[in-house]
C-alpha positions, 0 to 999 in steps of 0.5 A: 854368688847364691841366687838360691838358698833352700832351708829344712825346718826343723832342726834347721830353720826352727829352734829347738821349740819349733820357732821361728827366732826373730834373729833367724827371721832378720837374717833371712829378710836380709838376704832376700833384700840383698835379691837372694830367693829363700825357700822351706825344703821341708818333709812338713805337710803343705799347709804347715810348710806355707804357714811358717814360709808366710811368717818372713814372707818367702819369695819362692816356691815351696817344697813340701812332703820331702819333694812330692809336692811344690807349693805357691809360696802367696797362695799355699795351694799346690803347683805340682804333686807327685803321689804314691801309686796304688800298687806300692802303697798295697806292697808298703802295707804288706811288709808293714802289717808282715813286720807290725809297725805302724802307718799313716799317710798324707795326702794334700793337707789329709793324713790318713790313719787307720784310728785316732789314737794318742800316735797321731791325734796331735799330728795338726798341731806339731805342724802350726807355727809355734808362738812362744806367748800362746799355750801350745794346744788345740784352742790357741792354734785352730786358725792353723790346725782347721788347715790339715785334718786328721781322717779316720778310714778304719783298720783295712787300709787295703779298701781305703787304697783300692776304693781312693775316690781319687787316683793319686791322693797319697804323697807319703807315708810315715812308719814308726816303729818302737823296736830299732831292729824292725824299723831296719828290717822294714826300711829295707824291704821296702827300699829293696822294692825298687818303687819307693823312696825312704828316708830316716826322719827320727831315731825310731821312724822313716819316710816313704815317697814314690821313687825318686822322690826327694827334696833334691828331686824337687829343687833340680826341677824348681832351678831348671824353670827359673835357670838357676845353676847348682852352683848358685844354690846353698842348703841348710838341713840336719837330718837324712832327708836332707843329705841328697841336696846337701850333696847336690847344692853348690854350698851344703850347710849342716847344722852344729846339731846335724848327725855326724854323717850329715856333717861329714857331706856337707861343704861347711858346719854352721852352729845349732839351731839353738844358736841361731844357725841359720843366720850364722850361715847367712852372715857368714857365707852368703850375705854381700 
């Protein structure tokens, strides 16, 4: 039987309004009754990941930022992170400035932009648990968004890098690009590197994490200290950061809404999250 089921939060856990539906919360309360430990696989910031885990309670640790960082599910602090090195970050900016897309980056809960502008103004409250009775704005939502903030380092990220107070203060970077054939061509140098990690996260942008880094990455680490086997392990995930523990995990769930190549890995297909996806797969495959 699975000791362990791992779920991706958008598009997976969340509806298509980024909630968390009380059919989904039931199920998943269910299964841990049943002494199955839950857990957010997720490319969210820590706090974002903490705050929609607190919401059920979960009852295992955290995986945030696609694997860089794990998270104490109680407390929301870090238990173990794994940075971007200065090196690949000064080469990351390179090809990115050579191609012109644009950037920022994460740090525990930070994200790094060169200027606030309407990209990334917004990017806290993207990442509070949405309740469907409040308005969706910054005055609803403070006692979350005041948990990541947004700083503002200039037009030279190079100095910002070289002159980090602390090694080691930047977990991932996002780029986005508003043309399709940049962001293949960026995507590709930057993978070719041999120091990065990237994943496609949308139709126009991609993820970058140090290399080796991935939602896999982590979970193979967080089951080799609790001595579960793949095999006792079920994922849930839609989109390509998923697809490494899709393939690994002893049963790999893809959404109904998941891209095609997503579905074709999977070992089964459960609905979309708008039709409650996640507690279809829970009753279907893994309750007792």
């Amino acid at each position: 039987m699975h000791r362990l089921l791992a779920l991706d939060l958008d598009g997976t856990m969340l509806d298509p309004n980024k909630v968390i539906t009380s059919e989904t919360r039931s199920s998943i309360q269910q299964l841990m009754a049943d002494e199955v430990a839950v857990t957010i696989a997720s490319g969210r910031f820590p706090a974002s990941v903490w705050l929609h885990a607190r919401e059920i309670p979960l009852n295992f640790t955290l995986v945030a930022l696609n694997g860089a960082v794990t998270v104490d599910a109680k407390t929301g602090q870090m238990i173990e992170g794994f940075p971007l090195g200065t090196a690949s970050l000064i080469y990351m900016l390179d090809v990115i400035e050579e191609e012109g897309a644009y950037v920022h980056f994460y740090g525990y809960n930070v994200l790094y932009v060169r200027q606030i502008n309407d990209t990334n103004r917004n990017w806290a409250l993207n990442n509070v648990v949405v309740r469907p009775e409040l308005p969706w704005t910054e005055d609803h939502y403070k006692d979350q968004t005041e948990l990541i903030r947004l700083v503002e380092v200039g037009s030279d990220f190079r100095t910002f890098v070289n002159s980090m107070p602390m090694p080691g203060m930047i977990y991932k970077a996002a780029v986005i690009c508003t043309d399709l054939a940049v962001r293949e061509r960026t995507y590709k140098r930057l993978e070719a590197s041999g120091m990065l990690q990237c994943t496609k996260t949308g139709s126009l942008r991609f993820d970058v994490n140090a290399f080796g880094i991935s939602k896999r990455d982590a979970l193979e680490r967080l089951c080799r200290e609790q001595g579960i086997d793949r095999q006792e392990v079920a994922v849930a995930g839609d989109y390509d950061n998923d697809l490494d523990m899709l393939q690994w995990a002893g049963l790999g769930i893809a959404m109904g809404n998941a891209e095609p190549h997503v579905k074709a890995i999977a070992n089964v297909i459960t609905g979309t999250n708008e039709q409650n996806g996640v507690a279809m797969a829970i009753r279907n495959y893994l309750l007792k």
